[in-house]
VOGU-3710 file (C-alpha; in Angstrom, 3 decimals, decimal comma):
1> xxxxxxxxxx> -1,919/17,487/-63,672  -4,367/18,747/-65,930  -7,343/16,742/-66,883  -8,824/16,549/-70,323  -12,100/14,733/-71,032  -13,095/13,891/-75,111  -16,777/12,391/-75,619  -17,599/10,365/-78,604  -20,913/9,119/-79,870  -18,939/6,440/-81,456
11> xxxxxxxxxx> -15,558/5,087/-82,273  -14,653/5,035/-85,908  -11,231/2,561/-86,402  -9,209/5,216/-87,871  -9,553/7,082/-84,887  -7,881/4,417/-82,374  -3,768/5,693/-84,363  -5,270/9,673/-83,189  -6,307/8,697/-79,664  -3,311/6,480/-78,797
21> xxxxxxxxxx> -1,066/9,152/-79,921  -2,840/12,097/-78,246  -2,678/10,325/-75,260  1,219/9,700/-75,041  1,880/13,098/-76,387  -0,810/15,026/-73,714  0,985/13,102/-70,989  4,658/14,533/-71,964  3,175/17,680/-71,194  1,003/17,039/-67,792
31> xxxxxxxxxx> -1,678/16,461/-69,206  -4,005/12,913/-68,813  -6,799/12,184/-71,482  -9,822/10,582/-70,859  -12,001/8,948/-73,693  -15,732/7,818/-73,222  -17,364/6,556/-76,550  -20,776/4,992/-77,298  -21,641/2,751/-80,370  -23,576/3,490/-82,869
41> xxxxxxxxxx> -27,285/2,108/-83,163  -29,631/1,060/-86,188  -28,537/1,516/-89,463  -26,487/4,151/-88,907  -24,413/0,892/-87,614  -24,275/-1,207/-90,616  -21,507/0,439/-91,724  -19,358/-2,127/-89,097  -16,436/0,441/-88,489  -16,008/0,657/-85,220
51> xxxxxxxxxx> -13,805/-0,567/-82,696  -12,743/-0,546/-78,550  -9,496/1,051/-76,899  -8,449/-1,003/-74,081  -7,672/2,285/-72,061  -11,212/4,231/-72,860  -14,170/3,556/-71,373  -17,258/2,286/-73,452  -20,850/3,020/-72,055  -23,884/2,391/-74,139
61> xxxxxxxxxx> -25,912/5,291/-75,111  -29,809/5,679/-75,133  -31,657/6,653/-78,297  -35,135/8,358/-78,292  -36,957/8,982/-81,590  -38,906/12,387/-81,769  -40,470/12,325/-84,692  -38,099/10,679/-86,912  -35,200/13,100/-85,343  -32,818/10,389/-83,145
71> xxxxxxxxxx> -31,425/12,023/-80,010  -28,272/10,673/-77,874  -27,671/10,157/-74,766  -24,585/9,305/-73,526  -24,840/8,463/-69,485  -20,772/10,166/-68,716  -21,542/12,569/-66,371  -19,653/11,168/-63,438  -16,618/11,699/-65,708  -17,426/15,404/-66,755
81> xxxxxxxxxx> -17,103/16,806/-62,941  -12,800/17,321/-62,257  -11,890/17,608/-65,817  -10,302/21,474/-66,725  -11,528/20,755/-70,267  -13,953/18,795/-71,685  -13,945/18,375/-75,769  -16,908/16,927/-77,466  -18,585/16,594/-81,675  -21,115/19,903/-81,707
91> xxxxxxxxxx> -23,894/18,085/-82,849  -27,968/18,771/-82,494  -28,262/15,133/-81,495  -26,183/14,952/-78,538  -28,235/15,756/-75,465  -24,627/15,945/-73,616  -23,860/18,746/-75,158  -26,552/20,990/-73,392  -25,560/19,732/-70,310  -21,636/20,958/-70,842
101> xxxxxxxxxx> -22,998/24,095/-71,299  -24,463/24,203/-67,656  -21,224/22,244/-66,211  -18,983/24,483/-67,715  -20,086/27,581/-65,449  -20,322/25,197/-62,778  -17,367/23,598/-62,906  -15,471/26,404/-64,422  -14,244/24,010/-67,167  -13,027/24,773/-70,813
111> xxxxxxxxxx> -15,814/23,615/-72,915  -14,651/22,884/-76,833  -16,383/21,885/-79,436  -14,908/19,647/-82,501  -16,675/19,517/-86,076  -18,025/21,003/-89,182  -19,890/23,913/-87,630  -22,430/23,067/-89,421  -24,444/19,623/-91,228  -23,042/20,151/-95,076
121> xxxxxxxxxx> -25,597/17,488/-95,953  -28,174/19,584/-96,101  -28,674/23,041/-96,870  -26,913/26,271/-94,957  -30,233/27,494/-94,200  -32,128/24,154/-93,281  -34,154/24,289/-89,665  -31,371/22,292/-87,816  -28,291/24,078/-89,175  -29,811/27,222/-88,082
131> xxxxxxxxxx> -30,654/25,561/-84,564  -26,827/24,465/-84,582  -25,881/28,080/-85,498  -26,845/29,454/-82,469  -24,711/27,321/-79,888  -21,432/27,596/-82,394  -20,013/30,565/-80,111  -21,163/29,111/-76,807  -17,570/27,335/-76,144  -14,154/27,994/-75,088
141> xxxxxxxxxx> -12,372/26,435/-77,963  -13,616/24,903/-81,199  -11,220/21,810/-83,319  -11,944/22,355/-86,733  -11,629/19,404/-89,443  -10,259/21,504/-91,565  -9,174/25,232/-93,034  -12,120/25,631/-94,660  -14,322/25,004/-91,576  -12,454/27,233/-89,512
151> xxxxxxxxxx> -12,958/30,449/-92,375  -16,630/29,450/-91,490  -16,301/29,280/-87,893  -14,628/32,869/-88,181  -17,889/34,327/-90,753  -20,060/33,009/-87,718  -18,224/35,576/-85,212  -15,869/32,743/-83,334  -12,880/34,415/-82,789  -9,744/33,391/-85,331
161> xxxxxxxxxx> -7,480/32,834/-82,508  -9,185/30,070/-80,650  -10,117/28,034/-83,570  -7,057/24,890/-83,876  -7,810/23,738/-88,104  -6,720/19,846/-86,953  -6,413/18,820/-90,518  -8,806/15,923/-90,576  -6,510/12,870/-91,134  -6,125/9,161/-91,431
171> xxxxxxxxxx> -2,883/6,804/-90,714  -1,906/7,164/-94,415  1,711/6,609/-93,881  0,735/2,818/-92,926  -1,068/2,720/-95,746  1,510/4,218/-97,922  4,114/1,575/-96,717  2,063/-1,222/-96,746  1,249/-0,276/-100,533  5,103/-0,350/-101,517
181> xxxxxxxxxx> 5,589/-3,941/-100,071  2,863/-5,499/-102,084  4,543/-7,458/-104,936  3,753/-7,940/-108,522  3,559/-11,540/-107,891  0,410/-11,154/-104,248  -1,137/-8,132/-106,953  -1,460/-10,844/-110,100  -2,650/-13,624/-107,562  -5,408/-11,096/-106,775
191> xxxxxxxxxx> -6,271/-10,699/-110,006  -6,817/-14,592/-110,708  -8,860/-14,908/-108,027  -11,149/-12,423/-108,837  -10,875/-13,390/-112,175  -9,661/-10,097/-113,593  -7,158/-9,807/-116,679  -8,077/-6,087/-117,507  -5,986/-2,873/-116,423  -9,059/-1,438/-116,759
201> xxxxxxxxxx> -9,760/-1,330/-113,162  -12,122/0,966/-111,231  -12,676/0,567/-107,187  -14,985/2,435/-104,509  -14,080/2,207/-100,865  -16,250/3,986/-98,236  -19,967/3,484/-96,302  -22,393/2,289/-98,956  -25,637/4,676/-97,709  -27,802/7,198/-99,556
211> xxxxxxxxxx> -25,580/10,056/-99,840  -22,803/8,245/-101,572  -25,117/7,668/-104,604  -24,787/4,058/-105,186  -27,600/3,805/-107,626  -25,551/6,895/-110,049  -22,634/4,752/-109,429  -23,701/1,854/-110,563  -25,133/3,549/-113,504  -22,202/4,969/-114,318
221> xxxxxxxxxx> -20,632/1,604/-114,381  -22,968/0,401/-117,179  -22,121/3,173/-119,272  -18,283/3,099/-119,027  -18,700/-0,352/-119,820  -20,248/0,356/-123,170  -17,037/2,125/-123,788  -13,981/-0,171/-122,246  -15,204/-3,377/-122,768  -12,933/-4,999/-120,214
231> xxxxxxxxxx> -13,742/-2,716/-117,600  -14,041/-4,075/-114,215  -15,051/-2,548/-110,782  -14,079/-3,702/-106,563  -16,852/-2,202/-104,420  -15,645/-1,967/-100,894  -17,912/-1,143/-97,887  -21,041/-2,000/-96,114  -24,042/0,317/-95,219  -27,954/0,588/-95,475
241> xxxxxxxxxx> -27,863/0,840/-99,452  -25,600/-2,717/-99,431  -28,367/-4,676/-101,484  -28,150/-2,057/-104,461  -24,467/-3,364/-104,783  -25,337/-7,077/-103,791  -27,753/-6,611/-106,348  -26,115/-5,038/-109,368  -23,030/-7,663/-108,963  -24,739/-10,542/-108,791
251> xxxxxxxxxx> -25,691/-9,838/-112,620  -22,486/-8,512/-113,741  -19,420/-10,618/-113,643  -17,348/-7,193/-113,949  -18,775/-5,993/-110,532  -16,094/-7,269/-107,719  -18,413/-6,894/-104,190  -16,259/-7,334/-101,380  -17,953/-6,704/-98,638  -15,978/-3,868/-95,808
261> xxxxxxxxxx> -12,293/-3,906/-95,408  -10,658/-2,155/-92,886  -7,259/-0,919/-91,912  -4,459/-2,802/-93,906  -6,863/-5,096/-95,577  -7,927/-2,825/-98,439  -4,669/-1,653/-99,953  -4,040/-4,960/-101,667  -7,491/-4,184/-103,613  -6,069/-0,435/-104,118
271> xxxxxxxxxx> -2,836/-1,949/-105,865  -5,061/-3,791/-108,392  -7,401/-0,589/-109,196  -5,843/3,063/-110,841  -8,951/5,035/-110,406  -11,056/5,809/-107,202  -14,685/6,142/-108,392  -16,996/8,131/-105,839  -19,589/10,086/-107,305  -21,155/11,276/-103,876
281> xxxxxxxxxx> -20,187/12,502/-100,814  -16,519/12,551/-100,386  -15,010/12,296/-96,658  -12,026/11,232/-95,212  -12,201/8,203/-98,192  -9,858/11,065/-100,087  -6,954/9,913/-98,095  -6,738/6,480/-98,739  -6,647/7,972/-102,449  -3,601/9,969/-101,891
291> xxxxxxxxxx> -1,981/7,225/-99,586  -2,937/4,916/-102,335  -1,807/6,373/-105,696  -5,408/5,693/-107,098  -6,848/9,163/-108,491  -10,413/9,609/-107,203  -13,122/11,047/-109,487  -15,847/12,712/-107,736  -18,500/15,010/-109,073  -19,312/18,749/-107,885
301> xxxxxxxxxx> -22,185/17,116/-105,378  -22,893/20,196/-103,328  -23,097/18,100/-100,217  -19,169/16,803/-99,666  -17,827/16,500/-96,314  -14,673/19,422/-95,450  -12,724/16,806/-96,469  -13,016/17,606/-100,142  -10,917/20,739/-99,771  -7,827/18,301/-100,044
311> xxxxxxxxxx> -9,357/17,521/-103,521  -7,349/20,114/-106,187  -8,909/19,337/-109,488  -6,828/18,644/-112,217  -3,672/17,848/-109,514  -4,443/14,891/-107,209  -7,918/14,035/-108,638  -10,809/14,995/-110,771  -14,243/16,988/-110,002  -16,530/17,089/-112,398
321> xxxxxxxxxx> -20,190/18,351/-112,918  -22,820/16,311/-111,739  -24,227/14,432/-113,851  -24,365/10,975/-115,585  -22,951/12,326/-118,675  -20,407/14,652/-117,468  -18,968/11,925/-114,746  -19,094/8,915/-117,670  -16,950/10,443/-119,864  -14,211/11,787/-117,439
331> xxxxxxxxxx> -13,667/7,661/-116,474  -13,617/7,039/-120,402  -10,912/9,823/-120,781  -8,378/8,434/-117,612  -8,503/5,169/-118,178  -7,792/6,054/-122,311  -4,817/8,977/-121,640  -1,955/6,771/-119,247  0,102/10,234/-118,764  -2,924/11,825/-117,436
341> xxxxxxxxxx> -3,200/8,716/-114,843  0,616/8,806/-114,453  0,191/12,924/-113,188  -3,000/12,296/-111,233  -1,464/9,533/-109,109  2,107/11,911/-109,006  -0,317/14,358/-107,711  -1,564/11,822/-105,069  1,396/10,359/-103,615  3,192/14,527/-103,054
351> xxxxxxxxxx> -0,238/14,898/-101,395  -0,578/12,099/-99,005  2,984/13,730/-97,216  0,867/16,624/-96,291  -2,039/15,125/-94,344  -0,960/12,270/-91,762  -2,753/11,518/-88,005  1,150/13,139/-87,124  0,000/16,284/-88,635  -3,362/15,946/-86,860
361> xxxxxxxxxx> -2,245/14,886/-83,058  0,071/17,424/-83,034  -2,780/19,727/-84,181  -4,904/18,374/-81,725  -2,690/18,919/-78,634  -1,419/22,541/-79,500  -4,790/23,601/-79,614  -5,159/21,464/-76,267  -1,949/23,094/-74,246  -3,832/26,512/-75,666
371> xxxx> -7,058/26,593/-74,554  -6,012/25,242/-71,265  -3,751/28,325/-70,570  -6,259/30,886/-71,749
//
């Protein structure tokens, strides 16, 4: 039987539906999966998303601070020797990763690395992505989030044909489902007890931290305000910038903070809103806006996750320049044309059919099957 290791600095919840399944399906084709995660540490923790798997194996990792740069350690390296392939995040931070690169002429294992390719929160040419650059074709196989990633992958001389596009995904069919059994009747007792008898509702799901712009959001808010009177807005999420929200809704009545909601326990909120607001960074958070039928606005912020390739403006959401202005009046314009909300939220639901954690574990495992058979 073939032996397949994955290494995770952490373990996100919506990742627990993509392991489980990998797992089963790996094993109907002789082939056993091995997880070893860490947890996240300092604020990069706030966030409070992540979770254990009763099968993988949790070991606390070491963090050393050079100079404001935080490095990883993750102590797995009595799991790394009699694995044929070992998959781990290419990241600067993970001092694991170096090591692979020994093992793997050692041990004569696969090596593969899983990611962006690059850090699109800062610039193409910055220090670190050019550090990163140089170890992006030192691997056997690379998992890329998404198509986009993988056209960069291939423009950085990694060869097309051992690059799997996984299609970055969360369990939105749950979601989907679990939206379709919510009554009228559990949707209007939400609204009383938050006190909401507008249809003018806005919400924001995701990490609350600096890239997600949670000061322009809330300005936003005041503005759009000036212009629906009854507008109101659900802020979901936790994260270092929490007290800006904290802050903001504990003088406006309109502002709904929530606090973080995972899994199931956000769609209810969803079902109450008809527009996504997210003026930053946009990640996965796109899917629960398909899955959802709530149209996300987001602004051309040059530092999106792949993720926003799922985005097509004018079809299942809205992009539009960034700034204040620009972003304000888009809101204005949905929540004042219903046909354009109807089409957005169309555009949405045919969406949310094309990228499921199906999609992506059967992604994951081709690639898998492949690499080991090189």
């Amino acid at each position: 039987m073939k032996k397949v290791l994955v290494i995770q600095r952490s373990l996100p919840h919506y990742r627990v539906l993509v392991y489980n399944e990998l797992r089963k399906k790996l094993a109907n084709n002789g082939i056993e999966l091995t997880l070893v995660y860490g947890k996240l540490k300092n604020e990069n923790a706030s966030k409070k998303d992540e979770v254990d798997i009763e099968w993988a194996t949790y070991l606390e990792s070491k963090v050393f601070t050079i100079k404001n740069i935080e490095l990883y350690w993750q102590p797995c390296l009595s799991f790394i020797k009699g694995k044929d392939m070992v998959i781990v995040e290419q990241a600067n931070k993970n001092l694991i990763n170096y090591i692979l690169l020994l093992t793997r002429l050692v041990y004569k294992q696969k090596l593969a690395y899983w990611g962006h390719g690059r850090n699109m929160q800062i610039s193409k040419n910055a220090f670190f992505n050019r550090f990163k650059s140089y170890f992006i074709t030192i691997c056997d196989w690379w998992f890329a989030y998404t198509q986009g990633v993988k056209e960069y992958l291939i423009a950085q001389s990694f060869p097309a044909e051992k690059i799997t596009a996984v299609q970055n995904s969360i369990d939105t069919r749950s979601l989907s489902t679990h939206y379709d059994s919510l009554t009228n009747e559990s949707v209007q007792n939400l609204r009383t007890e938050l006190g909401i008898a507008s249809a003018h509702v806005a919400i924001y799901c995701g990490g609350i931290y600096k890239e997600k712009r949670m000061e322009f959001l809330v300005e936003s808010c005041d503005k759009i305000k000036e212009e629906i009177k009854d507008f109101h807005i659900l802020i979901i999420g936790s994260g270092p910038d929490a007290t800006i929200i904290s802050e903001a809704a504990s003088s406006r009545d309109w502002i709904h903070y929530l606090g973080p909601k995972f899994e199931l326990d956000r769609v209810k909120y969803f079902k109450l809103a008809s527009l996504f607001m997210m003026p930053g960074l946009v990640g996965l958070a796109i899917l629960d806006s398909f899955a959802l039928r709530t149209p996300m606005i987001t602004t051309d912020y040059p530092y999106h996750s792949p993720e926003i390739e799922y985005l097509n403006n004018g079809v299942n959401g809205l992009i539009t320049e960034n700034t204040l202005e620009s972003y304000v009046t888009a809101v204005v314009d949905f929540f004042q044309h219903p046909a354009k909300r109807e089409k957005l939220a169309e555009g949405c639901q045919q969406s949310s059919v094309q990228y499921t954690v199906e999609q992506m574990v059967t992604n994951l495992a081709d690639g898998i099957i492949k690499c080991l058979n090189q």
